[in-house]
C-alpha positions in Angstrom: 162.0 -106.5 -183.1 163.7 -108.3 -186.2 167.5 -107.9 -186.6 168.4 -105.9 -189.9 171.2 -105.5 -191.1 172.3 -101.9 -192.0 172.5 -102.2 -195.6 168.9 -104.0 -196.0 167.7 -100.9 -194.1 169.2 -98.4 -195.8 167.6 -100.1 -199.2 164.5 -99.8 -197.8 165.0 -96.3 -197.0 166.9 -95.5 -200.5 163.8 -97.0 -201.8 161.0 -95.5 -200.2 162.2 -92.3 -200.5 162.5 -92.0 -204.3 159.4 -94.0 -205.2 157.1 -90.8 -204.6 159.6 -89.1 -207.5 159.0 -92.1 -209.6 156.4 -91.7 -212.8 153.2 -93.5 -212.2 152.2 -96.5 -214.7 149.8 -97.0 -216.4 148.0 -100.0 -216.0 147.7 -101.2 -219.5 150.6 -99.5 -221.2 147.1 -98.8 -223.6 145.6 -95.1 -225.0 142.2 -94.2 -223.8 139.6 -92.5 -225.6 136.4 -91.3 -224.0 133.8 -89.9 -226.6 131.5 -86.8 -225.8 128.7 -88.3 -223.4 130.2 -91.3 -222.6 131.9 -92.1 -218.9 134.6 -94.4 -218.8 133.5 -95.9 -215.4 130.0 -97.9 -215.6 127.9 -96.2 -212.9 125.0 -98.2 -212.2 122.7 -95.0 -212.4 122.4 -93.4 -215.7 121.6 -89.9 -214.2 124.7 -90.0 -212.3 127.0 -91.2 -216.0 125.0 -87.7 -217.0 125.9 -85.9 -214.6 129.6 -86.4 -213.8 130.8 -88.6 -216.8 134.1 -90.1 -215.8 136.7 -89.4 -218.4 139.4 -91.6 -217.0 139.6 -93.6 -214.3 141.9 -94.8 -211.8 142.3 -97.8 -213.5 142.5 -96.0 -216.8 146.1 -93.9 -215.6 147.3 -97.0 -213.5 146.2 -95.2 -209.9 147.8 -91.7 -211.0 144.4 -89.9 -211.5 140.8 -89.5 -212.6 139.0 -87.1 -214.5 135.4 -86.3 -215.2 133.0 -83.8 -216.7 130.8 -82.2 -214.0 127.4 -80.5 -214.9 125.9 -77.8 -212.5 122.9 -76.7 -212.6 122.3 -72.8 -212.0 123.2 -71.7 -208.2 124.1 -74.9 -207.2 127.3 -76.8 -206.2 128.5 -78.8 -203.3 128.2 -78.4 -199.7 131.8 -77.0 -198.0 134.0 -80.0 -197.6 137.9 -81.2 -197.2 140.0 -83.9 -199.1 142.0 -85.9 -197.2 143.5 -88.1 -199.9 142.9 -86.3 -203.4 144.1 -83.0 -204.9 142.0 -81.3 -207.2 142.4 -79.3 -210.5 139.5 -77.9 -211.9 139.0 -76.1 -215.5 135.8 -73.9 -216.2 134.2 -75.5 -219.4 131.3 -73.7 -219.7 129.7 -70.9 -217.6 131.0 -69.2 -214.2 132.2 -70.5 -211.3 132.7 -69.0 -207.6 135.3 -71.5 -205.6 136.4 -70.1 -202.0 138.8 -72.1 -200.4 141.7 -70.9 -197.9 139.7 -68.3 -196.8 139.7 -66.3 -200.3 136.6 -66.3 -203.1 137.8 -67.0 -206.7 135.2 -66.2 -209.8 136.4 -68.4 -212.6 134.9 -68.3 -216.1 135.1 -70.0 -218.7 138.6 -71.2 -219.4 140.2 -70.3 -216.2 141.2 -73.6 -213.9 141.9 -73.7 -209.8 143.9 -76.3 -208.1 143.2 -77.2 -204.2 145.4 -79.3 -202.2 144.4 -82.0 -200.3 143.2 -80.6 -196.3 142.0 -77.0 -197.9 138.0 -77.2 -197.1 136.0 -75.8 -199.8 133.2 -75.1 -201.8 132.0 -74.2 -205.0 129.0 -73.0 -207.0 127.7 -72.7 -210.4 126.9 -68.7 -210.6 125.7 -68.9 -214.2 122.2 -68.0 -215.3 122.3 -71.8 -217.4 123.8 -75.4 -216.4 127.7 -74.6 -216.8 130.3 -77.6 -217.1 133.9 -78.1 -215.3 136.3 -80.9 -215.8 137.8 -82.3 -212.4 141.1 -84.0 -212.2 141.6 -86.0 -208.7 144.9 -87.1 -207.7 145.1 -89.8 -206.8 142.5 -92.0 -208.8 139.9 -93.9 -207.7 137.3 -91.2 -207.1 134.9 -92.3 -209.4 134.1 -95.1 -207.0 132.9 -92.1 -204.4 130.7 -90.6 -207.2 129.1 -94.1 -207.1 128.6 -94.8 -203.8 127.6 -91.2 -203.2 124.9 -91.2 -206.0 123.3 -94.6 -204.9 123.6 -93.4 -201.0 121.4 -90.6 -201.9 118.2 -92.5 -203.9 115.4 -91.4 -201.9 116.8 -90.1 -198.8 116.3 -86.4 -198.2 116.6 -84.1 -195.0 118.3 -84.7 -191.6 118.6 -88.3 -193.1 120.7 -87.7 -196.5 123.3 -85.8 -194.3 124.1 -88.2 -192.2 124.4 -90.5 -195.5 126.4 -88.1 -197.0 128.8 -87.9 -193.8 129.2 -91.3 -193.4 130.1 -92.2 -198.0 132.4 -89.2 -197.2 134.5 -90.2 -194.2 134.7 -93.8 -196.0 137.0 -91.7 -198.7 138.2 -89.4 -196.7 136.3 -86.6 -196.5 134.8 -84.2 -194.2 131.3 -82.7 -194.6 132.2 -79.0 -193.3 129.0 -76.7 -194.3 126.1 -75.8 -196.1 127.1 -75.2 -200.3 127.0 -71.4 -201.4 123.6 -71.8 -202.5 121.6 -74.6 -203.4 123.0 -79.0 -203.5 124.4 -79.6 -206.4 121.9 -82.5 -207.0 118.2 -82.2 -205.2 117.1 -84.0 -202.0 121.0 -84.2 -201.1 
C-alpha cells in the first residue's frame, strides 16, 4: 500500500463525503423543452418513442434524472421486478393505476404520484377500462438506454425465450425479473 499522508486522506474523505449533498449539473447549463409526442432520446423503434416517450434524459439533467411518458394499455403493466440503481416517482396522468410494492396494494388515480426506492420489488398495472398514461422519473438517469435495449431485445421473441431476454437486458441495468405482472405484459409477446 501507498503512503498517505494524513491530510491528503482526510481531503479525500472531506470530499467524498459531501459530494452526494452537492447539486447535480446539468450538462449544458441549457433549458430543455420536449413537445407533446415527441421523446427526447432517439429510439431506433418508433413504437417504442410512442410508447414511453422520453421527456428528459440523462444527458438532458447532467446524470441527475430521466423522465418519460408511459402508455398502458387496459390490464396490463410490467412483470414484478427490483431496482438496484434507480428510484422511481411516478404520477398518474390519465386513468387508474394499482402499484403494490413493500408488501402493500396502492390504487392511484388520476393525479395521485408514488415514489419506490431503489431494492423495493414491484409491480404495477393499468386498471382502467382505456389506455391510461403515467409519467416516470428515474434517479439516477440514463434509463432511457434500458427502454432501448429492452424494446429491440424483445422484436420477435416470445415465450420461454423473451424471458430469459428480458432477464439478461435487466441484470445488465440492474434489475431483477421477480414475477409474473398483475395481469397481462405491458407490451405483447414480452
Amino acid at each position: 500500500m501507498s503512503n498517505v499522508d494524513r491530510r491528503t486522506l482526510l481531503y479525500l474523505f472531506g470530499i467524498a463525503s459531501v459530494s452526494p449533498l452537492l447539486p447535480a449539473q446539468t450538462a449544458s447549463g441549457k433549458v430543455v423543452v420536449a413537445k407533446p409526442g415527441e421523446s427526447r432520446f432517439p429510439f431506433s423503434s418508433a413504437q417504442q418513442a410512442k410508447l414511453t416517450p422520453c421527456k428528459l434524459t440523462g444527458e438532458d439533467s447532467g446524470g441527475a434524472c430521466t423522465a418519460f411518458e408511459l402508455s398502458a394499455m387496459p390490464q396490463t403493466g410490467p412483470y414484478l421486478h427490483v431496482h438496484h440503481r434507480e428510484d422511481e416517482w411516478y404520477y398518474v396522468l390519465s386513468g387508474q393505476f394499482l402499484f403494490k410494492a413493500s408488501g402493500e396494494t396502492h390504487h392511484l388515480p388520476a393525479g395521485a404520484s408514488i415514489w419506490l426506492p431503489r431494492d423495493i420489488p414491484h409491480v404495477w398495472a393499468n386498471t382502467s377500462a382505456t389506455e391510461a398514461k403515467l409519467i416516470l422519473v428515474c434517479q439516477p438517469g440514463g434509463f432511457e438506454k434500458f427502454f432501448e435495449e429492452m424494446g429491440n431485445a424483445m422484436e420477435n421473441v416470445d415465450g420461454a425465450s423473451a424471458q430469459n431476454r428480458m432477464k439478461e437486458v435487466m441484470a445488465k441495468y440492474g434489475m431483477e425479473l421477480l414475477g409474473p405482472p398483475l395481469f397481462k405484459p405491458l407490451r405483447p409477446g414480452h
